[in-house]
N, C-alpha and C positions, 0 to 999 in steps of 0.2 A: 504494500500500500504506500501511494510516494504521500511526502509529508504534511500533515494540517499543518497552515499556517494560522500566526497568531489572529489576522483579520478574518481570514475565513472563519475560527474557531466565535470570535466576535457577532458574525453575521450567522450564523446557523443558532447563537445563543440566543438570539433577538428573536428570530424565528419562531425556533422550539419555542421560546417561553408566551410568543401571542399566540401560538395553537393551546396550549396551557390554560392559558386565562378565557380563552373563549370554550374550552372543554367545561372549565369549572362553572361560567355563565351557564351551560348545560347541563350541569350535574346540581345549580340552583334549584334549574327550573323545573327538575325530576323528581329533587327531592323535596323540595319546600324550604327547602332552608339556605341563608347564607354557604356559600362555600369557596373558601379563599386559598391559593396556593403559596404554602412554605418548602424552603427548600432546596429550591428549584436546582439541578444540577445538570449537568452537560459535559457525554466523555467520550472521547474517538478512539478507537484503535480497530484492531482485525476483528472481522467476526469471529473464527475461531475462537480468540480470548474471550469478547464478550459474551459469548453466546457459552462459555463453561460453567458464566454465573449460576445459571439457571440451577442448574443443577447443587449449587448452595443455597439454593435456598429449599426450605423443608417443606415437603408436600407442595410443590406450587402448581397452580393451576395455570395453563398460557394459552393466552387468545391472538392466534396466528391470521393476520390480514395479510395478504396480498396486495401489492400497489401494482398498477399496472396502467399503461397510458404512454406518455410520450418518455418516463424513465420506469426503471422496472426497480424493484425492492420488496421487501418485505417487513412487516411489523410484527413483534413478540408481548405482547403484552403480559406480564408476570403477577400473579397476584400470588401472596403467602398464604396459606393454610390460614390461618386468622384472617385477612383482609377476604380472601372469598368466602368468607360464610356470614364476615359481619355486613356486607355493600349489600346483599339479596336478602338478609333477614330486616336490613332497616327500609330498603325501597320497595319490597312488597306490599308494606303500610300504606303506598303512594300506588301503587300499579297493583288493584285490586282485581279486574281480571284477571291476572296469574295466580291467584293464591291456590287454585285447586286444582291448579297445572302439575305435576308432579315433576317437573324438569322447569319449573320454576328458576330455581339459581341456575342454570345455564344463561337460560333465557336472558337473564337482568346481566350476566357478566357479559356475555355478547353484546347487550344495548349496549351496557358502559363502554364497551372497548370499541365498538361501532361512535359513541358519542367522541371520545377521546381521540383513537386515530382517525377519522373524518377532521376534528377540529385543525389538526397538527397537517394533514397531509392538504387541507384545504388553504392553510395560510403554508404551505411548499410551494403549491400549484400557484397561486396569487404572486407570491414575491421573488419564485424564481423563472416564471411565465411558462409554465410546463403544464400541459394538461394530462390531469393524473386523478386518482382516484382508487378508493379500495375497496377489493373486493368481500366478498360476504366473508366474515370471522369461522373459523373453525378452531374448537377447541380440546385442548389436549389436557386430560382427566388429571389428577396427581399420580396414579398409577399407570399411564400412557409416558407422562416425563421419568423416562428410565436412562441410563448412560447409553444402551442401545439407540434409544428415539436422535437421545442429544447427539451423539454419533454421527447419525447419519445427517442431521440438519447441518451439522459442521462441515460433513464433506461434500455437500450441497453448497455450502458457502465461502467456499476456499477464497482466497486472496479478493475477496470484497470488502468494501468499506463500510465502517460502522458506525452509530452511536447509541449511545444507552444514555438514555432519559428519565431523572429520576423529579417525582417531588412530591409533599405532602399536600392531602386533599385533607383542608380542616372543617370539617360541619360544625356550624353553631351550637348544635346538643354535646359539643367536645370530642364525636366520633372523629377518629383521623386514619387517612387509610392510604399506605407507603407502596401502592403499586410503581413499578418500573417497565421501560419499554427498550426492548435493543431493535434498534432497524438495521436493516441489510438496504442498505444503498448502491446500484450501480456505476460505473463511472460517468454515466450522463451526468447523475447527480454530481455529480465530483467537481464535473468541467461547469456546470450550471452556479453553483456554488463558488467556483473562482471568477466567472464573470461577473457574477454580483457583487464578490470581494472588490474586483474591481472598480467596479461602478461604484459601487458604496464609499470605496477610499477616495473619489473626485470629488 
């Protein structure tokens, strides 16, 4: 992977974090409540590295999007054995036709991760002029995330570019819920991203 620079690093920050803010205006409107992002973090390296996380974290459940459009990518979305059972037992309260769904918590981690990378992948599309989009979320059990699974998503993603996106979603009832995201970015994204570096630095 050739080098992030510091401005690029600058302009993808700015990025990620208005998909952020406009996910959490989302996660407002779903849940009833204030909800404001702490945290906010931003890190690049190889997908192989990022993508080992996964697997430290315990029991995690991952909601895998597809980007696909004029750059190609993919989205991870991570959620901890505690943050996926607490996001579907509190927005159930709010999204009353699904209570007697029995695949209920799928459904609501899908919305979220549906709410979340559309926000993020909408404000890519916008500020790096690429028309992109993602597709339907598939998600992988905590019993599906095995070193085998992780294995193979690695050697799918060999010498691609990465970033893991972390931050806290604070609800006003004091719930807080520490999901993370690693994207598998192409090198369109790479060369799109240094033209805006550029532009951005005039």
């Amino acid at each position: 992977m050739e080098k992030i620079s510091k401005e690029l690093k600058v302009v993808a920050n700015e990025i990620f974090l208005k998909g952020y803010e406009k996910a959490s205006q989302s996660f407002s409107s779903l849940s009833g409540e204030k909800v404001s992002i702490k945290n906010f973090e931003l890190f690049f390296g190889e997908a192989p590295d990022l993508l080992r996380k996964i697997i430290k974290t315990k029991n995690p459940s991952v909601l895998i999007t597809d980007i696909i459009g004029d750059a190609k990518g993919k989205s991870y979305l991570v959620f901890s054995e505690k943050d996926a059972q607490a996001v579907p037992e509190m927005l159930i309260q709010k999204m009353k036709s699904l209570q007697s769904n029995p695949d209920f918590a799928e459904i609501i981690l899908k919305e979220v991760d549906n709410m979340v990378s559309a926000a993020v992948i909408t404000e890519l599309s916008n500020q790096l002029d690429l028309k992109i989009y993602g597709d339907v979320p598939k998600m992988i059990f905590p019993d599906e995330a095995n070193k085998e699974w992780l294995e193979e998503e690695i050697e799918h993603n060999e010498n691609m570019f990465a970033i893991l996106s972390s931050a806290n979603f604070a609800f006003e009832d004091n719930l807080k819920i520490c999901p993370y995201f690693i994207w598998i970015l192409d090198k369109q994204f790479y060369s799109v991203f240094n033209q805006k570096k550029l532009s951005h630095a005039n």
